[in-house]
Structures are given as structure tokens and as C-alpha cells.
C-alpha positions in Angstrom: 0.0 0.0 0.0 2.7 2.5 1.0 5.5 1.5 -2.3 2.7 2.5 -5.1 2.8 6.5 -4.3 6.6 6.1 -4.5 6.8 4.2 -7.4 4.5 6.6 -9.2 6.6 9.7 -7.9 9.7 7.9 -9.1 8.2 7.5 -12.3 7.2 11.1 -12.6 10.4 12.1 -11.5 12.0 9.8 -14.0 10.0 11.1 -16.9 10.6 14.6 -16.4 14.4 14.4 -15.9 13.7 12.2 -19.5 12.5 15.5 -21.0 14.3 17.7 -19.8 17.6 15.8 -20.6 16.9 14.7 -23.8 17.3 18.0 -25.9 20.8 18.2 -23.7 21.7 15.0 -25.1 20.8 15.6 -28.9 22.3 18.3 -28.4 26.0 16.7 -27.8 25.4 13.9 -30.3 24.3 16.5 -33.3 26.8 17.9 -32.5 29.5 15.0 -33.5 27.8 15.5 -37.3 29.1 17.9 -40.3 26.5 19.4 -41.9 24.9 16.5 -44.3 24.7 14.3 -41.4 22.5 16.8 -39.3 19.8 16.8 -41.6 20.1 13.0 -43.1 20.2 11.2 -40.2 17.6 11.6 -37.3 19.6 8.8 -35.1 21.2 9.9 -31.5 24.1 8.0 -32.7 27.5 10.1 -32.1 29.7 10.6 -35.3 33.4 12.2 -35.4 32.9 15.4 -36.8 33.1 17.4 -32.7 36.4 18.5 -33.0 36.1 20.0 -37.0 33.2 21.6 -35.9 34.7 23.3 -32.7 37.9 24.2 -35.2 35.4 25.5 -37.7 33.5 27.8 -35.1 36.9 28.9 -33.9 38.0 30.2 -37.2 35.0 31.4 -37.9 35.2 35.8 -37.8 38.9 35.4 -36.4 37.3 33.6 -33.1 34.3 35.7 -32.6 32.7 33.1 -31.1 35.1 33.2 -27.8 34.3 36.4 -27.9 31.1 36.3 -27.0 32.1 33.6 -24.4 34.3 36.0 -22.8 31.8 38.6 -22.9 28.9 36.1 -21.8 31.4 35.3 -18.9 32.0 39.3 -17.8 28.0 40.0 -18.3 27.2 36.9 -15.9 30.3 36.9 -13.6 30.1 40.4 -12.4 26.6 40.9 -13.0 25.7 38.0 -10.4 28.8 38.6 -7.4 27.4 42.5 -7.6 23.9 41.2 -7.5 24.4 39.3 -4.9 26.2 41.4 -2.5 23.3 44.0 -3.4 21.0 41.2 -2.5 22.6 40.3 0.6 22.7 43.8 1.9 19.1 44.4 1.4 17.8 41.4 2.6 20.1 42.1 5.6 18.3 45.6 6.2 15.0 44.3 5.5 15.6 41.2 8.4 17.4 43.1 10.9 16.2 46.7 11.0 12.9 48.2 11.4 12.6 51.9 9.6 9.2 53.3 8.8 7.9 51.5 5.0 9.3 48.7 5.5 6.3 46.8 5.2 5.5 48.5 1.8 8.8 48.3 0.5 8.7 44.4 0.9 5.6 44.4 -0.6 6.8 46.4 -4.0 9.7 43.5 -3.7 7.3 41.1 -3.9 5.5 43.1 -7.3 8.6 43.2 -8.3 9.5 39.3 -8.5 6.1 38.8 -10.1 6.9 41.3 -12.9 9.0 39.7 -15.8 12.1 41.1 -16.7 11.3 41.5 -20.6 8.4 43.7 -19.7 11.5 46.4 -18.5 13.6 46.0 -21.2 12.3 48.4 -23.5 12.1 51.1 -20.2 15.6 50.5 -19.8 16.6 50.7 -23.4 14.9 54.3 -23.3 17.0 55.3 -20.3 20.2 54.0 -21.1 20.0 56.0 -24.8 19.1 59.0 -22.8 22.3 59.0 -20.6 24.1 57.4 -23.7 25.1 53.8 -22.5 23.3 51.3 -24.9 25.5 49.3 -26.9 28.1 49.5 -24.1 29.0 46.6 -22.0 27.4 49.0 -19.0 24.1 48.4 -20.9 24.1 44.9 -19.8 25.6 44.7 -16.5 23.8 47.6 -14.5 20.0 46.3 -15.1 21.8 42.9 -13.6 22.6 44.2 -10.6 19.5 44.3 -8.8 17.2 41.3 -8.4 13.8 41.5 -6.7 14.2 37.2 -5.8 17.7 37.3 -4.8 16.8 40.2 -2.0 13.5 38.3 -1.2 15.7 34.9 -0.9 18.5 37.1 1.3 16.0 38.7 3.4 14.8 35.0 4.3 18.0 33.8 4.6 19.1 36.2 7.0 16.2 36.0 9.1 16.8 32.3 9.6 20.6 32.3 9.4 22.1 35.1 11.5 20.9 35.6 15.3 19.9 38.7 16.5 22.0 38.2 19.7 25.7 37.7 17.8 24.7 41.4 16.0 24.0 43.0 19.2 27.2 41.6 20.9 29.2 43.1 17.6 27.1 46.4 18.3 28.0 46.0 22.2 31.7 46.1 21.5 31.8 48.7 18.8 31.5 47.1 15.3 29.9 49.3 12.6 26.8 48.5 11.1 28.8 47.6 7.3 31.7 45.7 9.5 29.1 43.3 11.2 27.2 42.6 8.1 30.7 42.3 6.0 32.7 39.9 8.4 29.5 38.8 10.4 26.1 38.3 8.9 27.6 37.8 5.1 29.7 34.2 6.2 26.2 33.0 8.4 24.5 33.8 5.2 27.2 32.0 2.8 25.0 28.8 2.1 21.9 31.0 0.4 24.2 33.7 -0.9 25.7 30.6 -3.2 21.9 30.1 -4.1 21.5 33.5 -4.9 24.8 34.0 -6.9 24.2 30.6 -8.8 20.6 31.9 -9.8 21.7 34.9 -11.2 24.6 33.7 -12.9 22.5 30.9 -14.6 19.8 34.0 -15.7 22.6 36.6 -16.7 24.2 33.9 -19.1 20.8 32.5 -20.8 19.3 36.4 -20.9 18.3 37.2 -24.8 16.4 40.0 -24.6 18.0 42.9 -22.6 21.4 42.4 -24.6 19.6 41.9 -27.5 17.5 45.5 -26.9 20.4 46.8 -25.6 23.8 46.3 -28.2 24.1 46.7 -31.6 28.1 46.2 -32.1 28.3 41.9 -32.5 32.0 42.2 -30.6 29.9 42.9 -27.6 27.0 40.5 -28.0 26.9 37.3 -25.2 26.7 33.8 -26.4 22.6 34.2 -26.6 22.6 36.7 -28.7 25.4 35.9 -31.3 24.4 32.8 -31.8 21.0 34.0 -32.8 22.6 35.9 -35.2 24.0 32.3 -36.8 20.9 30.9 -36.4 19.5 33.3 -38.8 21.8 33.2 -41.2 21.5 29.5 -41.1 18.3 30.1 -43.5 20.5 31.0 -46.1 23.6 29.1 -45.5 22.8 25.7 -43.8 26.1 24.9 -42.7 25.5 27.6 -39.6 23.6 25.6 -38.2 26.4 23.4 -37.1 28.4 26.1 -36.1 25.2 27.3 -34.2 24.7 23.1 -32.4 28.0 23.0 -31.7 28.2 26.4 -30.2 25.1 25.7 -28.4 26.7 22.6 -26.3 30.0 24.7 -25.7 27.8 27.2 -23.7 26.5 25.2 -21.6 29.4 23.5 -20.2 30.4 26.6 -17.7 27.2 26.2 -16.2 27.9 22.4 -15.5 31.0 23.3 -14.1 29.4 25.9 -11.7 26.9 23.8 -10.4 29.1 21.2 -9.8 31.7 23.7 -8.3 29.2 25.1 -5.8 26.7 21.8 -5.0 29.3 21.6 -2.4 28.0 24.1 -0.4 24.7 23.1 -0.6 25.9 19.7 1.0 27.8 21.5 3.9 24.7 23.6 4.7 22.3 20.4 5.1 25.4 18.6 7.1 25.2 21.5 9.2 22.1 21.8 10.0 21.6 18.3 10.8 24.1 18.6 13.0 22.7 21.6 14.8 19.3 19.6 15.0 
């Protein structure tokens, strides 16, 4: 009586990591074909054509393509550690101090997770030509910096995670406000913060729209972006669309490697806590 709910959830679970892996996977195996293979053959089998076709991409615009890696990489990597210290600090203030609209700024946070991000972009791109910084790498990165879910996440994190008594000791024997949530609050708060940071490094590298609103010179598009741009030429010259494939399964790889970089932490924080219990 009790195995049949967890057979069915296993097979639920099962199913949906089936779907959301298998694009993943055709991914890396259409990516092993030249050109005629990609559209002959509808197999998963792998061929031998993954390193001509990373060559190929290389060469192709004198390395463009690691270009937009590189750019990708600055867009997400300092869009997401700024992000999160912004989200740390004002999940911090929202937790630990009481100042009068507090309760309605928390609840524009909350409008403000609900609202998404494409409907801005256009705002944005109005404001940034104003002040003259579209199609600037500032363009990208400053709209980055502040996310409505990582300060909701950090506010709940810090409510949870660092005890009112350890701040009023630091207060007791001097510390500064910035000093105790720098060296104090920030490493009780490490465990969520890599939450935070992984979430909006993962939504930084896949964004499409704001860069694409945003830039016009190619040497500054992310990986989204330009390989949109191959994508479309691919209607006219099919053989981008191996470039494109192949690109597409380079791109992700950096995210593997984060994830499996940081699950670490996750594991410390639930040893932790079950140690605590």
C-alpha cells in the first residue's frame, strides 16, 4: 500500500528528468555530425565530426565566437557577485532593522518578482540612450545588478541564518553596522548567498532579450545573442547551423562546471544543519 505513491513519484520524477535531458543530449550527439549528417540522419548516434566543428567555429570571424564567451562570462560573472552582495545587503536591512515602510517596501519587492524582466527592457533601453550607454558593456551589467528574488531569498536567509543576539554583541563592542554585516552576517548567510549568486549567474548567461535590446556592435554580444545571429543566417547558408549546435553545447558546459563547483555548499549547509538539530 505505501510503495505504489513512490513508485508513481519515481516515475514522474524519471519522466521529467527524460524530458528535460533529452534535448541536452541531442544536443552533444548533433553535435558530433558535419552538416549532411545533421539533416540526413535523425539517429542519436554520435559521429566524429566534434572537433572540425569546434575548429570551424573557432576560425569562424577570427574567433568571434570566444568572444562572445568572454563577454557572456563578464556579463554573468560580475553581474551575479554584484547582485548578490546588493541582494545580501538588502535582505540584511530588511531582516534586521525596522525603519518606517518597511512593510510596503517588501511588498513592492514582492511586485517586483512577479513582474518579468522582458516587460523592462524596452524602459531600460529608453533610459540608457538617454544617458548614452546602450551598446556598451554598462548596458548589460547595471540592469543585472538588482534582483527583486535574490533580495526576497537574502532577506529569508538572514532571518533564519544570523541571530539577533551575535549582531547585538558586535554592536556592544563597537562594530559598525557595514563591519558586522561584511565579516558577520555575510559568512552565516554563505550557504543561500551561493543560491543567490548561482541563480543569477544561470539568468545573466541564458538572458536574450535585454542584450539583445540593448547592443548593436556583435564584438559585444553574449553567447545568446550571437548565436541568434548564426541561427539566422542558417536560412541562407545551412552549414551555420552546425556552427550554431555545436556552439550551443560549448555554452552550456560553464554552467555544468558551476553547479558542480558550488553543490558543495549546498551539502555543507544540510550537514550542518543536521548537525545543529
Amino acid at each position: 500500500m505505501h510503495e505504489k505513491p513512490s513508485i508513481v513519484s519515481s516515475g514522474i520524477l524519471i519522466l521529467g528528468a527524460i524530458y528535460c535531458l533529452f534535448p541536452v543530449l541531442w544536443v552533444i550527439m548533433a553535435s558530433t555530425k558535419d552538416g549532411s549528417e545533421l539533416f540526413s540522419t535523425l539517429t542519436l548516434a554520435p559521429s566524429t565530426h566534434l572537433w572540425s566543428n569546434i575548429v570551424e567555429l573557432t576560425q569562424y570571424r577570427d574567433g568571434l565566437f570566444w568572444r562572445w564567451m568572454l563577454n557572456t562570462a563578464l556579463y554573468a560573472g560580475v553581474g551575479a557577485i554584484v547582485s548578490t552582495w546588493v541582494s545580501a545587503l538588502s535582505g540584511y536591512v530588511l531582516a534586521k532593522f525596522d525603519f518606517p515602510g518597511k512593510g510596503t517596501v517588501f511588498k513592492i519587492l514582492l511586485m517586483g518578482v512577479l513582474v518579468p524582466g522582458v516587460i523592462l527592457a524596452i524602459p531600460q533601453y529608453f533610459l540608457f540612450a538617454q544617458v548614452g550607454l546602450t551598446n556598451t558593456y554598462w548596458s548589460v551589467l547595471l540592469p543585472q545588478i538588482i534582483s527583486p528574488y535574490g533580495i526576497y531569498l537574502a532577506r529569508i536567509y538572514a532571518a533564519a541564518a544570523v541571530p539577533n543576539d551575535v549582531i547585538e554583541a558586535a554592536r556592544t563592542e563597537g562594530a559598525r553596522e557595514m563591519y558586522i554585516f561584511n565579516r558577520i552576517a555575510m559568512p552565516m548567510m554563505a550557504p543561500g548567498l551561493v543560491t543567490i549568486f548561482l541563480f543569477q549567474f544561470v539568468a545573466v548567461w541564458n538572458n536574450f532579450m535585454l542584450p539583445y535590446i540593448m547592443l548593436g556592435n556583435d564584438h559585444l554580444f553574449p553567447i545568446t545573442v550571437g548565436l541568434n545571429g548564426l541561427l539566422n543566417q542558417g536560412a541562407s547558408a545551412p552549414a551555420m547551423y552546425t556552427l550554431v549546435i555545436t556552439g550551443a553545447l560549448l555554452s552550456i558546459i560553464p554552467l555544468v562546471i558551476l553547479f558542480l563547483v558550488l553543490q558543495r555548499y549546498w551539502r555543507v549547509d544540510l550537514a550542518a544543519g543536521a548537525v545543529k538539530a
